[in-house]
C-alpha positions in Angstrom: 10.8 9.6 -12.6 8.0 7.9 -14.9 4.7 7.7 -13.1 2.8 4.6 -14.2 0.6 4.3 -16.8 -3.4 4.8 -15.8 -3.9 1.3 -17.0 -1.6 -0.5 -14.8 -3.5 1.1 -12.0 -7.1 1.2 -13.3 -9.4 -0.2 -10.5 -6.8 -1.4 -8.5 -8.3 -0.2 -5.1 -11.2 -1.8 -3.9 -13.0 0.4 -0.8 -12.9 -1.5 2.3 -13.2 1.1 4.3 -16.3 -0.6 6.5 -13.7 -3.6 7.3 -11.2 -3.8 9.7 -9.1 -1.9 10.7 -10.5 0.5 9.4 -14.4 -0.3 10.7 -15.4 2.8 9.3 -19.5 3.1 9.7 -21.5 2.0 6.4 -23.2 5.5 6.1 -19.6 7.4 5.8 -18.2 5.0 3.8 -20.7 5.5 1.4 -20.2 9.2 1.7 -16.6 9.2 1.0 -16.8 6.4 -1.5 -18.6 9.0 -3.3 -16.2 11.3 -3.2 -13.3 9.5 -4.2 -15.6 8.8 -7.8 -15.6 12.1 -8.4 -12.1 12.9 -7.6 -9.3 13.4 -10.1 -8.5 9.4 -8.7 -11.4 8.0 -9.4 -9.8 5.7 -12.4 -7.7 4.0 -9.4 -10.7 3.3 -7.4 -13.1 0.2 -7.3 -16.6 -0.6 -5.8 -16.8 -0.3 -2.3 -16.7 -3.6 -1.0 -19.5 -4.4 1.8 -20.7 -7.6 3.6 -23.8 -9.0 3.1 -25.2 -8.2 6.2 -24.2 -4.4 5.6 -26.8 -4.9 2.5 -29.7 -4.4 5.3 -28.5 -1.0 6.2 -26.9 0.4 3.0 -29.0 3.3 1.6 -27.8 5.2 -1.2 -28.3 8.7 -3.2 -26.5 8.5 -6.3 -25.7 5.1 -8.3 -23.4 2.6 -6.4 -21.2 -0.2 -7.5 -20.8 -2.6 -5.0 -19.0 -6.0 -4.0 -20.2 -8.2 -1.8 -18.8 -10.7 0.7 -20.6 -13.4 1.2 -20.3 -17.2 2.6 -20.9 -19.3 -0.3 -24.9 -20.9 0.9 -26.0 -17.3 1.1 -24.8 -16.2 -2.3 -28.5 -15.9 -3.7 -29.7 -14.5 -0.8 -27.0 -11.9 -1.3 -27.7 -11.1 -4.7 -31.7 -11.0 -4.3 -31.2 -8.2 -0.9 -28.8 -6.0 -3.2 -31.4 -6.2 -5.5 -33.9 -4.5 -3.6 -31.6 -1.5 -3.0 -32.5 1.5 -5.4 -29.1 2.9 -6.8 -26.9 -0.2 -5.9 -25.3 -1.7 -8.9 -24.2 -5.9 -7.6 -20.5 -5.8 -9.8 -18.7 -8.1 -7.5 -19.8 -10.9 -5.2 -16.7 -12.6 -3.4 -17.6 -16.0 -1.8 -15.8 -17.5 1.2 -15.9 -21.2 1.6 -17.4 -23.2 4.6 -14.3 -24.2 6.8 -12.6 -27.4 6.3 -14.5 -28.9 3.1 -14.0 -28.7 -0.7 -17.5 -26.7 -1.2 -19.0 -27.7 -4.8 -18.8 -24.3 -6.6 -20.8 -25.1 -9.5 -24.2 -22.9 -8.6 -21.6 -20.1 -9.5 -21.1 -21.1 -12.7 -24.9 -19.6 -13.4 -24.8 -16.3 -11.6 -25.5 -12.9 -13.7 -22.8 -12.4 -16.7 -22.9 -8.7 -15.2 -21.6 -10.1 -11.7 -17.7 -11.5 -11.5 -17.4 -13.7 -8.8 -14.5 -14.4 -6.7 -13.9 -17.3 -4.7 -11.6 -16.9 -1.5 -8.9 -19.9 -1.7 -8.4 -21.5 1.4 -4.6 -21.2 3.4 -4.6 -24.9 3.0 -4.4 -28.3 1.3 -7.6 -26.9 -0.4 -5.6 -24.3 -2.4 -4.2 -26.5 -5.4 -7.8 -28.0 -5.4 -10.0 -24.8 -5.4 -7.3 -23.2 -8.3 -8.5 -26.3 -10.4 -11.9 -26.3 -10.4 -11.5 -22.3 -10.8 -9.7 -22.7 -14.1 -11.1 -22.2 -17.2 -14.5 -21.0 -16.0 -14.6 -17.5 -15.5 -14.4 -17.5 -11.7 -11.9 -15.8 -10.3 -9.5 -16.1 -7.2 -9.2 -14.4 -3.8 -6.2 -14.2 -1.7 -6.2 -13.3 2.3 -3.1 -11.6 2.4 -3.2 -10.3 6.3 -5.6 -9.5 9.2 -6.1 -8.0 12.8 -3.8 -11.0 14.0 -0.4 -12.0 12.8 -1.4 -15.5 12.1 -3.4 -14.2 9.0 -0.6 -12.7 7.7 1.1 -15.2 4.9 4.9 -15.2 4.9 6.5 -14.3 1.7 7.3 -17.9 0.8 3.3 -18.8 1.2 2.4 -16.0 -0.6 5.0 -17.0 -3.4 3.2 -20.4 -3.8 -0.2 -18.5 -4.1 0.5 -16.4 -6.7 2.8 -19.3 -8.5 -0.3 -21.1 -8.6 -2.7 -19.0 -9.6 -0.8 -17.8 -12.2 0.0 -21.5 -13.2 -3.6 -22.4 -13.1 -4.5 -19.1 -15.4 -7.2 -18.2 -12.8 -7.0 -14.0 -12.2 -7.2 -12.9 -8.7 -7.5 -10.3 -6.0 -5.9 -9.8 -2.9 -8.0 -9.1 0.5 -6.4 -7.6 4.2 -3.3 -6.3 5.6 -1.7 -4.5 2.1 -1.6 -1.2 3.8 1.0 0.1 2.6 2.9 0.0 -0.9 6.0 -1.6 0.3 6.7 -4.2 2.7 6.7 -3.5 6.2 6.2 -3.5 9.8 3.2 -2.4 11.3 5.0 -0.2 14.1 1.5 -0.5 16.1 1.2 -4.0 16.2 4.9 -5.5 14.9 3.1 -7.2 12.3 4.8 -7.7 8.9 2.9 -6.6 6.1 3.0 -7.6 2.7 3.3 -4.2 -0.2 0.9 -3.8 -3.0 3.6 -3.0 -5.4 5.9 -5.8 -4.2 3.0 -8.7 -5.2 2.4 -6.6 -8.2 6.0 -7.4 -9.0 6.1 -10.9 -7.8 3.0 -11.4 -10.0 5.3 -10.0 -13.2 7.8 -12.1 -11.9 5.7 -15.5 -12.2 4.2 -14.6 -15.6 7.5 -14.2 -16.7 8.7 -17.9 -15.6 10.2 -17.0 -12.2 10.0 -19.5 -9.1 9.4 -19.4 -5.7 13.0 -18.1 -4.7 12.7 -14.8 -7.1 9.2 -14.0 -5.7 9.8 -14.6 -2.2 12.6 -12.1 -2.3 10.4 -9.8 -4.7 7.9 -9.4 -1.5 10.4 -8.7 0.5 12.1 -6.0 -0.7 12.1 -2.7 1.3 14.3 -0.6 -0.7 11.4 1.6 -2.1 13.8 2.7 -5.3 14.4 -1.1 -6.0 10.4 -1.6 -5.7 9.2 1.7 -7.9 11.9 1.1 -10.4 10.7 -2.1 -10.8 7.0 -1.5 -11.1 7.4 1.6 -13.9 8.3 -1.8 -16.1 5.2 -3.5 -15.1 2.9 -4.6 -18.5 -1.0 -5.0 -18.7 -0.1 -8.9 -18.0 0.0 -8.2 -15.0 -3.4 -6.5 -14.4 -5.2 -9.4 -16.3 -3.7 -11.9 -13.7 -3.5 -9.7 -10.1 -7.0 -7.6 -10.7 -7.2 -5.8 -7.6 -6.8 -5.8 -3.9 -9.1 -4.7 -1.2 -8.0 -1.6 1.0 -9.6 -0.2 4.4 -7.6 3.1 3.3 -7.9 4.6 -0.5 -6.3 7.3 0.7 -2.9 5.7 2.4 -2.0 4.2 -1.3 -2.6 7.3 -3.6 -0.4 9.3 -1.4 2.2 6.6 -1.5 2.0 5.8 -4.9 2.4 9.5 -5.7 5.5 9.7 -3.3 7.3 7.0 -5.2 6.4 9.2 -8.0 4.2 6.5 -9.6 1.3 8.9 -9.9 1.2 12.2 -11.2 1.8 14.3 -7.4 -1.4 16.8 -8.1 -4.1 13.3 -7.8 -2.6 13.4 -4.8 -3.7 17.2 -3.9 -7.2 15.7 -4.3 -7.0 13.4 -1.3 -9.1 14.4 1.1 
């Protein structure tokens, strides 16, 4: 078996370990964030992702790139507090929308070159809306993908019309909550069906490649975890342009998976704590 190349999985894993379910206290997270950037991994691994109210307590001893989520009034507030933190390096800033409105996104357009920005696309009527005023300037696109209820969780077909539209709007994005695991699955805690990392990375090939909904819907739900790997050792750098990253309250859970599928090398895995 191929592994996959370290391009196709460069940054892929953004540390959510302080979010749920995961809730894992800001000074650890920092701690093990730390290790995983000096680990034989580290290439997979992404900022670790915080809130901006965790910007009050973060306190770092060694330099720090962090995203930040943040509702979209309190983006310059957001940006000025991680300013003040020695060591903290602002990479990411991704913006949530007030509920029920189509917010005017245009004070992003003038935020730091250094920062990319990521606007959370409502589960909505908003979602065709918010892709157009995204395309063509440099923002980019976030994707709720699950939760600690069932009723975040997209089904396959919604998820499908996501990424069909993102892609079809040329606006790269991110996914955020519930991709646990590489494949799909159900969570046997909670019964929930979660979506797999590899299976949008898939889907995400899929629509680049002029598929519709039908052929992505059944892309995220595959199981068969041959049918998944052998499918994502043909995976192309397209695909990284357009699905950039996802957010995960476990880096460890996916390196360990991904090396069982034998997508990456078995001794990165030895270095999992």
């Amino acid at each position: 078996m191929s592994s996959l190349s370290s391009g196709i999985l460069a940054g892929l894993l953004d540390d959510a370990a302080v979010f749920p379910p995961g809730n894992v206290p800001i000074d650890q997270a920092v701690a093990a964030h730390a290790h995983h950037r000096h680990s034989a991994y580290a290439d997979v691994v992404g900022p670790l992702v915080v809130s901006a109210g965790h910007l009050a307590t973060l306190s770092v001893g060694e330099p720090l790139a962090v995203a930040v989520t943040v509702p979209l009034p309190e983006v310059e507030a957001a940006i000025a507090a991680a300013g003040r933190i020695d060591g903290v390096e602002l990479r990411v800033l991704e913006v949530s929308l007030p509920a029920d409105t189509t917010a005017d996104l245009a004070g992003l357009h003038g935020l730091p070159a250094s920062v990319t920005v990521y606007v959370e696309v409502p589960r909505d009527a908003r979602r065709e809306a918010v892709l157009r005023e995204l395309a063509g300037t440099g923002l980019r696109a976030k994707f709720r993908t699950g939760g600690v209820q069932a009723h975040l969780y997209p089904d396959e077909g919604e998820l499908a019309r996501a990424v069909l539209a993102a892609v079809g709007a040329g606006v790269p994005f991110k996914a955020t909550a519930g991709l646990h695991h590489a494949l799909r699955s159900t969570d046997p805690a909670t019964g929930f069906e979660q979506h797999g990392f590899l299976n949008l990375m898939n889907a995400t090939q899929a629509a680049l490649a002029g598929a519709g909904e039908p052929e992505l819907t059944a892309l995220l739900a595959e199981r068969d975890p041959a049918r998944v790997a052998d499918r994502a050792r043909t995976l192309t750098p397209a695909v990284r342009a357009a699905f950039l990253s996802f957010g995960t309250c476990s880096i460890v859970e996916p390196i360990h998976e991904l090396a069982a599928l034998g997508l990456l090398p078995s001794d990165l895995s030895e270095d999992v704590p």
